[in-house]
N, CA, C and O atoms as a GROMACS GRO file, in nm:
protein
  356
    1UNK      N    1  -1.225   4.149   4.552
    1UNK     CA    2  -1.172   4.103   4.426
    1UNK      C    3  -1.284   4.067   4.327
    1UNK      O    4  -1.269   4.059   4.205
    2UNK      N    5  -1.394   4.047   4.392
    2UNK     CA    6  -1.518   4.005   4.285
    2UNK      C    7  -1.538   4.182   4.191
    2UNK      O    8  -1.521   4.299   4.227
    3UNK      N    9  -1.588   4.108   4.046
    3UNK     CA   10  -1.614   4.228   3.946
    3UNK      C   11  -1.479   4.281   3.915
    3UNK      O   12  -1.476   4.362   3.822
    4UNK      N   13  -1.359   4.250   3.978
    4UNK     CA   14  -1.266   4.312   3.945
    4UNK      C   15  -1.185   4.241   3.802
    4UNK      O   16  -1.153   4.124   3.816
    5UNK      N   17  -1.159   4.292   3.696
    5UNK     CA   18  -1.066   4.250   3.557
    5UNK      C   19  -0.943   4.322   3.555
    5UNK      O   20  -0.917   4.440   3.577
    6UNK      N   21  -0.855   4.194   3.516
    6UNK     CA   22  -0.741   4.202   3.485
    6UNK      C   23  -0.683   4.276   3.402
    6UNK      O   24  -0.653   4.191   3.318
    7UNK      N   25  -0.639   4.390   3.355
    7UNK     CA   26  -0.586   4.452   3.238
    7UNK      C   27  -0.465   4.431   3.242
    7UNK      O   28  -0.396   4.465   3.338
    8UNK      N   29  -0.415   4.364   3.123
    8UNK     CA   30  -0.242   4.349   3.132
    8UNK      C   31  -0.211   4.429   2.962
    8UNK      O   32  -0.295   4.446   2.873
    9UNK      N   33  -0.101   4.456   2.959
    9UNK     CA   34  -0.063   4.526   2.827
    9UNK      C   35  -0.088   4.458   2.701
    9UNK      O   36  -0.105   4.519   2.595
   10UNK      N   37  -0.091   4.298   2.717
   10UNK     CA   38  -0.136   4.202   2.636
   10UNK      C   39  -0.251   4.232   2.594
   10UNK      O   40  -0.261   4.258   2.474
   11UNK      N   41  -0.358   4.236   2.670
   11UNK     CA   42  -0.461   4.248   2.640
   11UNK      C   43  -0.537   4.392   2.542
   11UNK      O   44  -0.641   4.411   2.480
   12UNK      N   45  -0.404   4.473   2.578
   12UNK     CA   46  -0.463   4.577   2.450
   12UNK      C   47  -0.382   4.603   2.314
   12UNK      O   48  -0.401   4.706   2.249
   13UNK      N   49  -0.278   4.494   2.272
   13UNK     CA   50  -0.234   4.468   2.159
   13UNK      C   51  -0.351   4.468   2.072
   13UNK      O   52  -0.469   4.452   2.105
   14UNK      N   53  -0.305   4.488   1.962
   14UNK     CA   54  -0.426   4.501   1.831
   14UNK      C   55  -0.363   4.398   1.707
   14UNK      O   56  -0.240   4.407   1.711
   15UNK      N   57  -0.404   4.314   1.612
   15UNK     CA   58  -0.342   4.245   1.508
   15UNK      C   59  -0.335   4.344   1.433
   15UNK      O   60  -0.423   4.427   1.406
   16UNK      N   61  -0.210   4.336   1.392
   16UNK     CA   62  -0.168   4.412   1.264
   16UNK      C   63  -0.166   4.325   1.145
   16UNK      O   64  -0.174   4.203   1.130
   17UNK      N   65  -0.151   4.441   1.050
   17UNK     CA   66  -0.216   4.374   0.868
   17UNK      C   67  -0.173   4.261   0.852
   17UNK      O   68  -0.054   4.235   0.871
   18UNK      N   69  -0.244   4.190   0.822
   18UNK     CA   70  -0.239   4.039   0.804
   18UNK      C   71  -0.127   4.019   0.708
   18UNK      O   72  -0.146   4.066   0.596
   19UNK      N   73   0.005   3.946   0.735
   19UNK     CA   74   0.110   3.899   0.662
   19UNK      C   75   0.122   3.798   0.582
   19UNK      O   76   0.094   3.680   0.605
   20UNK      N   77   0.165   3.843   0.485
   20UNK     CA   78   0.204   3.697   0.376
   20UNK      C   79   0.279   3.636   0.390
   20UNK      O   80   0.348   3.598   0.296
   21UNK      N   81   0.302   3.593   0.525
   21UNK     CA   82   0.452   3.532   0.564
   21UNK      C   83   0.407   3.398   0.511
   21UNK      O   84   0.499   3.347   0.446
   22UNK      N   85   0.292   3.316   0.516
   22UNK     CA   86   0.254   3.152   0.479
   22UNK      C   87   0.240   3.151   0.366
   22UNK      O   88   0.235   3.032   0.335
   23UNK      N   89   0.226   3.237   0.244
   23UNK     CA   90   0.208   3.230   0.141
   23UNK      C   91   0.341   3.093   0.059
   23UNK      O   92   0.345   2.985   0.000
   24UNK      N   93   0.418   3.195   0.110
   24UNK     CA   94   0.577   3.084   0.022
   24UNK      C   95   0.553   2.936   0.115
   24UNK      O   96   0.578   2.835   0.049
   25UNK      N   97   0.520   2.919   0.219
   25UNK     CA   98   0.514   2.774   0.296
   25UNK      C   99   0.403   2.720   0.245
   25UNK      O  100   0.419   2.609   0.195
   26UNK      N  101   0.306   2.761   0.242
   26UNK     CA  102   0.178   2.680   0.202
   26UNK      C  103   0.218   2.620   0.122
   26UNK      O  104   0.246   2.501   0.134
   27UNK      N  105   0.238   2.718  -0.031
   27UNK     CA  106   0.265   2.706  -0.162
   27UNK      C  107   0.350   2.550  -0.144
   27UNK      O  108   0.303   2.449  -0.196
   28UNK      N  109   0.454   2.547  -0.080
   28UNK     CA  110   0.568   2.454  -0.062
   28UNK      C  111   0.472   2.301  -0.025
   28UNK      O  112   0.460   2.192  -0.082
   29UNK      N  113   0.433   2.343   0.061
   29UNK     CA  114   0.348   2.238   0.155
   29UNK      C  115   0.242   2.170   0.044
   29UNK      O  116   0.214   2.051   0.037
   30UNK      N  117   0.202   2.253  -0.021
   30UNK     CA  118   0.087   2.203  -0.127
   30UNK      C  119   0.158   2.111  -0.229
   30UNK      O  120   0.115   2.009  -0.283
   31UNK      N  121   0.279   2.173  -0.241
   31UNK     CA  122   0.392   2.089  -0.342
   31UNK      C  123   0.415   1.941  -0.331
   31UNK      O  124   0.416   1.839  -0.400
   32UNK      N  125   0.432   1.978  -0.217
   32UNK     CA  126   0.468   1.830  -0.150
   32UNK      C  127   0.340   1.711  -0.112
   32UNK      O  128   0.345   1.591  -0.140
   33UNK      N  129   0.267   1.759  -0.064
   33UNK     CA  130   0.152   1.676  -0.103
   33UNK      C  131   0.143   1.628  -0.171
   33UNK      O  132   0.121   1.508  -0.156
   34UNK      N  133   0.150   1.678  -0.283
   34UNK     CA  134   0.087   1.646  -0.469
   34UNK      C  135   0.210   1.559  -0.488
   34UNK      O  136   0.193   1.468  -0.569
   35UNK      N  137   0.327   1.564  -0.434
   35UNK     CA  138   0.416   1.473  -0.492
   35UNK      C  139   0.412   1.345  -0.389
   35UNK      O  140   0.417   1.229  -0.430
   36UNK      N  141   0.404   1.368  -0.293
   36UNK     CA  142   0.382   1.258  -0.209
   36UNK      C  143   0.252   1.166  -0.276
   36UNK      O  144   0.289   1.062  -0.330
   37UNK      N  145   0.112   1.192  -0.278
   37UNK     CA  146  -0.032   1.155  -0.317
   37UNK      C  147   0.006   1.043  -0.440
   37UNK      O  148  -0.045   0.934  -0.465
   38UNK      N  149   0.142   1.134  -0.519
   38UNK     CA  150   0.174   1.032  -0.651
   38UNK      C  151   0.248   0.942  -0.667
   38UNK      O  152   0.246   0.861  -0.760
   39UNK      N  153   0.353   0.948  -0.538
   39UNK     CA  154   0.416   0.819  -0.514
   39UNK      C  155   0.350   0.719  -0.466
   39UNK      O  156   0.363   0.602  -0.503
   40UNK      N  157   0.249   0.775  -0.350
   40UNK     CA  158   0.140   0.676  -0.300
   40UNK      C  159   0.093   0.552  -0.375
   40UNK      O  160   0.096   0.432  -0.348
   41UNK      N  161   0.030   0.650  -0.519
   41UNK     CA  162  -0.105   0.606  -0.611
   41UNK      C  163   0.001   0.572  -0.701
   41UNK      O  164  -0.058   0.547  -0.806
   42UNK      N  165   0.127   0.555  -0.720
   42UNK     CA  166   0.201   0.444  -0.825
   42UNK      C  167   0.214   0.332  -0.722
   42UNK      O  168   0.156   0.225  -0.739
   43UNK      N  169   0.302   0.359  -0.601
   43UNK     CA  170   0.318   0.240  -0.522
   43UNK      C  171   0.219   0.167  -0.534
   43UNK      O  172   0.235   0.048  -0.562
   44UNK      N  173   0.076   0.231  -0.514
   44UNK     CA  174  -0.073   0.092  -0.459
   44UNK      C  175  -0.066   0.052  -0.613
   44UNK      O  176  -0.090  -0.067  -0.632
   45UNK      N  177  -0.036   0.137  -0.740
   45UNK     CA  178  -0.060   0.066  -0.813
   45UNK      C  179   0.009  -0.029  -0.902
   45UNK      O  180  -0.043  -0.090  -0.995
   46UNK      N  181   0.150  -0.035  -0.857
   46UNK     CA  182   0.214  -0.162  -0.896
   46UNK      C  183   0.196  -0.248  -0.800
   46UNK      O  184   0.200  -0.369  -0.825
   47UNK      N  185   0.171  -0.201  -0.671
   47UNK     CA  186   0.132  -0.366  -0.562
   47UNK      C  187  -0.002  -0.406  -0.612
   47UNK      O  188  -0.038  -0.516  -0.570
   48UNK      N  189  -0.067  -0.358  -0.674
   48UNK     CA  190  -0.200  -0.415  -0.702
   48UNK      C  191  -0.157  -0.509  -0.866
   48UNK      O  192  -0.192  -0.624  -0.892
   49UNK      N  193  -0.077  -0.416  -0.952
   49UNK     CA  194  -0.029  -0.502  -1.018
   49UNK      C  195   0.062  -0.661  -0.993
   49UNK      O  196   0.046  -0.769  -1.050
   50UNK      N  197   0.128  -0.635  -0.921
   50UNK     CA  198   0.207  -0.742  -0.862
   50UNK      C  199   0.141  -0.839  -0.788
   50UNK      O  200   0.179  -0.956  -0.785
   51UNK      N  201   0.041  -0.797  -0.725
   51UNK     CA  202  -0.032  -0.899  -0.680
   51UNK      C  203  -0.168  -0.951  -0.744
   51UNK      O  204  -0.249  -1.023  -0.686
   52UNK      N  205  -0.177  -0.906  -0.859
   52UNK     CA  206  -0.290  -0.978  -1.006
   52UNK      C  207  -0.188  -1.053  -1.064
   52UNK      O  208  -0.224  -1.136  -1.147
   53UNK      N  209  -0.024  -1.039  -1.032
   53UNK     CA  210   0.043  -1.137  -1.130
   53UNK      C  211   0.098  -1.273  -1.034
   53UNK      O  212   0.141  -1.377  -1.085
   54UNK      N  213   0.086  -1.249  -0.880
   54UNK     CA  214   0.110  -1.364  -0.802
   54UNK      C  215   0.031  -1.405  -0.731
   54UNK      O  216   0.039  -1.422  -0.609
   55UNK      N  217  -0.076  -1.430  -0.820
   55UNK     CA  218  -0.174  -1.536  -0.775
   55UNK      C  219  -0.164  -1.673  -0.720
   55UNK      O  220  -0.056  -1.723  -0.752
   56UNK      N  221  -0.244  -1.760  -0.642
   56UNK     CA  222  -0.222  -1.890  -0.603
   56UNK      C  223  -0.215  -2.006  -0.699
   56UNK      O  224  -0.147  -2.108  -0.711
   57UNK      N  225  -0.336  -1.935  -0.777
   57UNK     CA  226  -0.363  -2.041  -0.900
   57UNK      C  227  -0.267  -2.018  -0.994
   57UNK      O  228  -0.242  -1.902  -1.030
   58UNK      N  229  -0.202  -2.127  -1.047
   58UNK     CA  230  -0.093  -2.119  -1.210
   58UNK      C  231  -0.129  -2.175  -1.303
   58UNK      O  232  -0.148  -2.293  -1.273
   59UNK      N  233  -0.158  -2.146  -1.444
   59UNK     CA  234  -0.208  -2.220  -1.531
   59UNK      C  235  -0.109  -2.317  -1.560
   59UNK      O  236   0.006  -2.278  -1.538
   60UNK      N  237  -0.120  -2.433  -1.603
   60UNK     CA  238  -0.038  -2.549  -1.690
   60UNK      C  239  -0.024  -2.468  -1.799
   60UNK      O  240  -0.090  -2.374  -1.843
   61UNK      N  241   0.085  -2.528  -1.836
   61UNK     CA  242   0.068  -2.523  -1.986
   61UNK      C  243   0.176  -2.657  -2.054
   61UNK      O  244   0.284  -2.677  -2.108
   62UNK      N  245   0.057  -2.721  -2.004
   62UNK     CA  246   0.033  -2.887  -2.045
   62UNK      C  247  -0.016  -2.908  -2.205
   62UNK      O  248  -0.112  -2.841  -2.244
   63UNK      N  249   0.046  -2.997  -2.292
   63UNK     CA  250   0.059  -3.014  -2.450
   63UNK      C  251  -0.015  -3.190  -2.432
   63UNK      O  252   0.020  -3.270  -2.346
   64UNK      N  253  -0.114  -3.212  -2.532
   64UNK     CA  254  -0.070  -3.328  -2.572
   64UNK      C  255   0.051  -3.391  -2.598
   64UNK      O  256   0.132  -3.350  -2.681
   65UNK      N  257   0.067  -3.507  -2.517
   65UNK     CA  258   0.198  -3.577  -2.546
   65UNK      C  259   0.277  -3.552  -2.452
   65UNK      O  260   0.387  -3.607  -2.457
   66UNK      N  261   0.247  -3.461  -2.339
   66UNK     CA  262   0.350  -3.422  -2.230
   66UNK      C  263   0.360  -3.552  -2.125
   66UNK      O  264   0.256  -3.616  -2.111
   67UNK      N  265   0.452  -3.586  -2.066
   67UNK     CA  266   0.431  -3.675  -1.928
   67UNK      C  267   0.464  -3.609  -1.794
   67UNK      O  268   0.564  -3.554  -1.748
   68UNK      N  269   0.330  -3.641  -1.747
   68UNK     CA  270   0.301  -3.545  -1.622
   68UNK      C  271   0.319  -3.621  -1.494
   68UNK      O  272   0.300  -3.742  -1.498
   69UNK      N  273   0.353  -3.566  -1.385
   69UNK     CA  274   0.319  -3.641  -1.260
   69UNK      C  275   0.229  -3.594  -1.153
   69UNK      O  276   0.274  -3.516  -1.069
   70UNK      N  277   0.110  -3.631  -1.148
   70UNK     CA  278   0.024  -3.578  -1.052
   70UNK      C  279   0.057  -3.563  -0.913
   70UNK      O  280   0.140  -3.637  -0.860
   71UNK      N  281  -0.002  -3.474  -0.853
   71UNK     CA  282   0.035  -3.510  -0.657
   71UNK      C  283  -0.086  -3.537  -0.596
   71UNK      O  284  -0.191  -3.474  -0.586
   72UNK      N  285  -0.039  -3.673  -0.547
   72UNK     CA  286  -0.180  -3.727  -0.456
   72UNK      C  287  -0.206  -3.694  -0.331
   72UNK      O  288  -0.129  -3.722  -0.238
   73UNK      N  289  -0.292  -3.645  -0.320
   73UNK     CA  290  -0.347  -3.576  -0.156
   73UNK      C  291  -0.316  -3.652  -0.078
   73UNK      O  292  -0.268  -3.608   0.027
   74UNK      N  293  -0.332  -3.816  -0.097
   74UNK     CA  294  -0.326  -3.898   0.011
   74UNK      C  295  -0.276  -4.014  -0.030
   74UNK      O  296  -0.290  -4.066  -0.140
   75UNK      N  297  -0.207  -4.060   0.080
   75UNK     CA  298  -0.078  -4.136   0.020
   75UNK      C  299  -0.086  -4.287   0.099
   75UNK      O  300  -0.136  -4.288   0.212
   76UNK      N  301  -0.031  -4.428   0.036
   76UNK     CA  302  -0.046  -4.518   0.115
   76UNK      C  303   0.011  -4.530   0.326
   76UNK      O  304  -0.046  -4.563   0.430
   77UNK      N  305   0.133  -4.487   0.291
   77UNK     CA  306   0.222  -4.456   0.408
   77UNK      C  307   0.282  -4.339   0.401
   77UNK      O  308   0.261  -4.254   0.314
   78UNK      N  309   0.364  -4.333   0.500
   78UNK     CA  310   0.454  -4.173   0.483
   78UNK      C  311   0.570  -4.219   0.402
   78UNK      O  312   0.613  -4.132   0.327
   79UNK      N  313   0.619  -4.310   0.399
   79UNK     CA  314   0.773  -4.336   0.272
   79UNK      C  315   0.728  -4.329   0.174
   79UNK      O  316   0.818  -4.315   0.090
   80UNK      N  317   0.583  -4.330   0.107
   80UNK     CA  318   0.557  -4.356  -0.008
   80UNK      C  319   0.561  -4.191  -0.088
   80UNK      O  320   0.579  -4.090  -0.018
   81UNK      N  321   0.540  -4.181  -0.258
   81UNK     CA  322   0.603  -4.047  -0.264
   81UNK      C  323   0.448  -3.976  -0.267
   81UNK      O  324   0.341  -4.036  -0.260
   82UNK      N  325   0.466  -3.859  -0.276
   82UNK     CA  326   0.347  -3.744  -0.278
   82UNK      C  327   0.326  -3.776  -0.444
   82UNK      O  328   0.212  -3.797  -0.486
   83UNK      N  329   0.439  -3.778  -0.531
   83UNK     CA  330   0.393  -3.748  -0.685
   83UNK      C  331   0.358  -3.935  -0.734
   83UNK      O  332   0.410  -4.037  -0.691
   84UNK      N  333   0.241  -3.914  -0.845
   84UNK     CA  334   0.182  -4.048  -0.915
   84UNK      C  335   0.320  -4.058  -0.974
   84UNK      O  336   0.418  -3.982  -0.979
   85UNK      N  337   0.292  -4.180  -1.019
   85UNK     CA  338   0.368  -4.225  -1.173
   85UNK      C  339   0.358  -4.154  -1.274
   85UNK      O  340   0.250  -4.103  -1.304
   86UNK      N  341   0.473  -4.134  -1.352
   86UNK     CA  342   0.446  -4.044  -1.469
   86UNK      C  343   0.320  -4.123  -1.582
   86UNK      O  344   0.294  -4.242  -1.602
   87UNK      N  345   0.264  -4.002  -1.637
   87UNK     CA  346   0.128  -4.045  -1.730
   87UNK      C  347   0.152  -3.939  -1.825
   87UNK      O  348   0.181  -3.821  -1.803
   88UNK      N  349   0.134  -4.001  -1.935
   88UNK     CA  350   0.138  -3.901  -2.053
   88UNK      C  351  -0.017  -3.882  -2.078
   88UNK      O  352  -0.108  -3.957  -2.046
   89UNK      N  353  -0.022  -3.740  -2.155
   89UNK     CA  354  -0.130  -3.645  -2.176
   89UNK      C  355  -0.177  -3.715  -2.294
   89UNK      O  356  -0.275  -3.673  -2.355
   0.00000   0.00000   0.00000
């Protein structure tokens, strides 16, 4: 069996002329990409918007003359409240 090769009918098939059968799928496939890529790149870019607008920090928008109540970090006891006495601006 040594030196000996296999010839099966497979093996002497030949490719025939190359078909445009992927042409219409590609085309499709490429379609879809490009529309997918753009839902992507709106999605990231309203979450990127949305999250420049819900930030931790909030500005006041504190007036002369307003009465405010501060919150104190630290408090005499626990019954006592988190917010100061009201204080005007």
């Amino acid at each position: 069996m040594l030196g000996r090769e296999l010839h099966l009918p497979l093996d002497r098939l030949r490719p025939t002329a190359v078909q445009n059968t992927l042409t219409p799928v590609k085309a499709s496939v490429t379609q879809r990409q490009k529309q997918m890529k753009q839902w992507f790149d709106m999605k990231q870019w309203f979450d990127k918007k949305k999250s420049q607008k819900k930030s931790l920090v909030r500005i006041p928008d504190i007036i002369v003359a307003d009465w405010v109540r501060a919150r104190r970090p630290h408090r005499e006891n626990k019954m006592a409240s988190i917010w100061s006495s009201p204080q005007q601006v």
